[in-house]
C-alpha positions, 0 to 999 in steps of 0.5 A, spaced: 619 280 397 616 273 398 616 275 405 612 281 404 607 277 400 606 272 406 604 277 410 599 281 407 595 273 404 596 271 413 592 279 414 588 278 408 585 271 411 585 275 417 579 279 414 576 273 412 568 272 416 567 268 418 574 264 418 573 258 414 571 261 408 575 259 402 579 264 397 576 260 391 569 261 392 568 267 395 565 273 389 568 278 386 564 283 390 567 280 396 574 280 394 574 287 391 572 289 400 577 285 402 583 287 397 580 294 399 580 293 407 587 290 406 589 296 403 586 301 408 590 296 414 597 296 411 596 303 408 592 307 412 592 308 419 586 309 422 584 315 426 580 315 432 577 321 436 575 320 443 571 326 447 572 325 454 568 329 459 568 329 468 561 327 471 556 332 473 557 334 481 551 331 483 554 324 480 562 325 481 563 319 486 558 315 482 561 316 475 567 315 473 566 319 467 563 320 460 565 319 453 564 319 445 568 315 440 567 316 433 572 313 428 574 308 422 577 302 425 579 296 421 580 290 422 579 286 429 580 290 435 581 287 442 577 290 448 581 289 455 579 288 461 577 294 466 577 295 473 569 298 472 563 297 468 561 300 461 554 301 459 555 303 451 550 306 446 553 305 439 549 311 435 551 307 429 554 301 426 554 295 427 559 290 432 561 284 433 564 281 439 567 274 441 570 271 448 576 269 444 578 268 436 574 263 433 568 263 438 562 265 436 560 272 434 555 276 438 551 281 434 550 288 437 546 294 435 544 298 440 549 297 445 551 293 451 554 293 457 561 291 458 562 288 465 568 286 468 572 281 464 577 276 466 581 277 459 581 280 452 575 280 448 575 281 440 570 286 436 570 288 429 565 293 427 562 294 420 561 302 418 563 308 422 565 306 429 560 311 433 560 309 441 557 313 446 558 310 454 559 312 461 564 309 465 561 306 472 566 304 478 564 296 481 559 299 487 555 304 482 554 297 477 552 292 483 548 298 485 544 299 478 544 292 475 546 287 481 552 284 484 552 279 478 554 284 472 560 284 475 562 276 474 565 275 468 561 273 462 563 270 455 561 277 451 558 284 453 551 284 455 546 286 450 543 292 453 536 291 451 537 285 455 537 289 461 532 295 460 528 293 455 524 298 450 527 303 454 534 302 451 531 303 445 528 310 447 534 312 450 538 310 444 533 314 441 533 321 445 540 320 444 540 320 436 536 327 437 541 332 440 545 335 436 552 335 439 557 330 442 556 333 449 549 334 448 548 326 448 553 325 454 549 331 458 542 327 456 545 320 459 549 322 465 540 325 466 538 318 465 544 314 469 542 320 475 534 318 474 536 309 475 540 311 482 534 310 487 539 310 492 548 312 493 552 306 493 553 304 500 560 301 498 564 307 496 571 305 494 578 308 495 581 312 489 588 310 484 591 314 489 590 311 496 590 305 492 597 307 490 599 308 498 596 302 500 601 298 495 596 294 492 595 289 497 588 286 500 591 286 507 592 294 507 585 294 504 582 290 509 586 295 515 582 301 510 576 299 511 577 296 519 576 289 517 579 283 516 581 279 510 576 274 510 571 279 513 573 284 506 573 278 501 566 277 504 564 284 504 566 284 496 564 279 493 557 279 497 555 287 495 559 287 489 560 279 486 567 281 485 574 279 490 578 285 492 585 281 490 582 281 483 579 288 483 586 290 486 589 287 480 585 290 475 586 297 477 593 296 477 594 295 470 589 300 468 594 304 472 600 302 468 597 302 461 595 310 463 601 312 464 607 314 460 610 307 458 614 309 452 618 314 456 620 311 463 621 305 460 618 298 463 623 296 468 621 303 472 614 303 470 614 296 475 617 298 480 612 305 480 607 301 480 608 296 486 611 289 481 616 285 484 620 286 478 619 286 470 617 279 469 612 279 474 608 285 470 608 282 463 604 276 467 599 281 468 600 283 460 599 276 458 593 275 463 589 281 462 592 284 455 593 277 451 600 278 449 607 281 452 608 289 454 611 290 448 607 288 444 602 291 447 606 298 446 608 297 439 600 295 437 598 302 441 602 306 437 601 303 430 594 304 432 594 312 433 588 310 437 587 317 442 590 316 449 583 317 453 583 309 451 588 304 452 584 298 452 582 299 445 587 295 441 587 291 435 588 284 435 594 281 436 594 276 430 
C-alpha cells in the first residue's frame, strides 16, 4: 500500500506545471484538477482515434499521407523522431511542447511544423486533442520550406513563423468543413498550390531500402555515386546526411511492425541490426528509453497503430 501511495504522490507531482510549484501553495481549485487528471491517468485509459488516408494521385510521390487525430490525452506524451516532415494544423486545444523535461515550454495554437529530430520531444495538451497533418517525405520539405527544415531545432516550428496570416486562413477554411476527410481534402489542395515544382531529389521507398541493407554504401550505388558524392548530395539538397536518414527510417520501420508477437531478437534481425543490443541503442537514441519499455508504454496507451510515435512520456 505505502508503495502505491509513493507512486500515485511521483504521478501526482508529475502534473505539477510548472515543476517547481509547491503542494502547499497551490489552490483548492488546482488541486481538485489535478486529483481529477490523476485519476483519469491511473483509472481511465485514454482513447485515441486517428484517420489515416493516402494522397490524392497527382501528390502520390510527394505526400506520404494525410491524418486526423482526435482524443483526450493525459498527461505528457513523447513525440519521437521521424524520418519525414509533419506540417500539423490543431483545430483545437491548446499544446505545449519542450526539447527535453524541465526545458522551457513552447506554446502553440494554430499549429507547427515538426521537422527532423535527433531525439524525443515532450508535449502536453490542455482540452481535447484535435490535429490535422500532413506527413512530407525530407525532398518534399526541402522543396516547400528549404533544406534548413530538416536540421534539428529545439522545438516545432511555429507554422505562422513560416506562412504567416496565410496560416491562420488555412486553419480557418479547415474549421468550415463539416467532416474529417473533408478537412484533409482541403489541405492536400493547398500543399498541391505551394508545390511550384516536383522535388528533384526522389528517394527510394521502405522496401528498396530494406534491400539495400540500410547501408550508405548501397545507397550511393542506388543512385551512381560515390559516398562522399551522396553525402554531399544530401546534405546540400536536403540539409540532412544520408546515414542518419538511413537510420531514421529503420526505426520507424521497426516501431511499425508487430514487435509484440515476433519478439525483439527477430525483429532485429528483420530489420538489418547486428543483434538485440545494437537495436535497443537506437530505442535509447531516438525513443529515450529501451524496446521494452517502449512496448509496455504503447500498450498502456491504447494509442491507434497508425501512430507509433505518440507515447507518454517516460517518468
Amino acid at each position: 500500500m505505502r508503495l502505491f501511495l509513493t507512486r500515485l504522490r511521483a504521478q501526482f507531482l508529475q502534473l505539477l506545471h510548472p515543476p517547481s510549484e509547491n503542494l502547499r501553495i497551490l489552490s483548492s481549485v488546482k488541486r481538485i484538477e489535478l486529483v481529477k487528471a490523476l485519476f483519469e491517468q491511473n483509472c481511465y485509459r485514454p482513447q485515441m482515434e486517428m484517420i489515416l488516408v493516402d494522397p490524392p494521385l497527382e501528390l502520390r510521390g510527394y505526400i506520404t499521407s494525410l491524418w486526423s487525430l482526435r482524443g483526450n490525452p493525459v498527461g505528457r506524451y513523447s513525440g519521437l523522431p521521424k524520418p519525414y516532415v509533419e506540417l500539423i494544423i490543431s483545430m483545437s486545444g491548446e499544446h505545449h511542447w519542450q526539447r527535453s523535461v524541465g526545458s522551457a515550454s513552447h506554446r502553440y495554437t494554430e499549429g507547427w511544423i515538426t521537422p527532423i529530430q535527433s531525439g524525443p520531444r515532450y508535449a502536453r495538451t490542455v482540452s481535447n486533442l484535435h490535429l490535422v497533418g500532413v506527413r512530407l517525405p525530407i525532398h518534399t520539405a526541402a522543396s516547400l520550406f528549404g533544406p534548413h527544415i530538416n536540421r534539428d531545432p529545439a522545438t516545432p516550428i511555429p507554422i505562422g513563423d513560416v506562412f504567416g496570416t496565410e496560416a491562420v486562413y488555412l486553419r480557418e477554411q479547415l474549421l468550415e468543413c463539416d467532416s474529417e476527410h473533408a478537412k484533409l481534402h482541403r489541405l492536400a489542395k493547398w500543399i498541391h498550390l505551394k508545390l511550384n515544382q516536383p522535388p528533384a531529389f526522389n528517394l527510394p521507398s521502405v522496401s528498396e531500402l530494406r534491400i539495400l541493407g540500410w547501408k550508405t554504401d548501397a545507397l550511393a550505388d542506388y543512385y551512381g555515386l560515390t559516398p562522399r558524392g551522396l553525402r554531399k548530395r544530401f546534405n546540400t539538397e536536403i540539409g540532412l546526411g544520408p546515414k542518419f536518414w538511413l537510420q531514421l527510417n529503420r526505426f520507424d520501420s521497426v516501431i511499425r511492425d508487430e514487435l509484440n508477437t515476433i519478439g525483439l531478437a527477430a525483429a532485429a534481425a528483420a530489420h538489418g541490426y547486428a543483434d538485440q543490443a545494437h537495436m535497443s541503442s537506437d530505442f535509447r537514441r531516438f525513443a529515450g528509453r529501451p524496446p521494452r519499455n517502449y512496448l509496455v508504454n504503447r500498450r498502456d496507451q491504447d494509442a491507434p497503430d497508425e501512430a507509433p510515435h505518440f507515447i507518454p512520456a517516460a517518468p
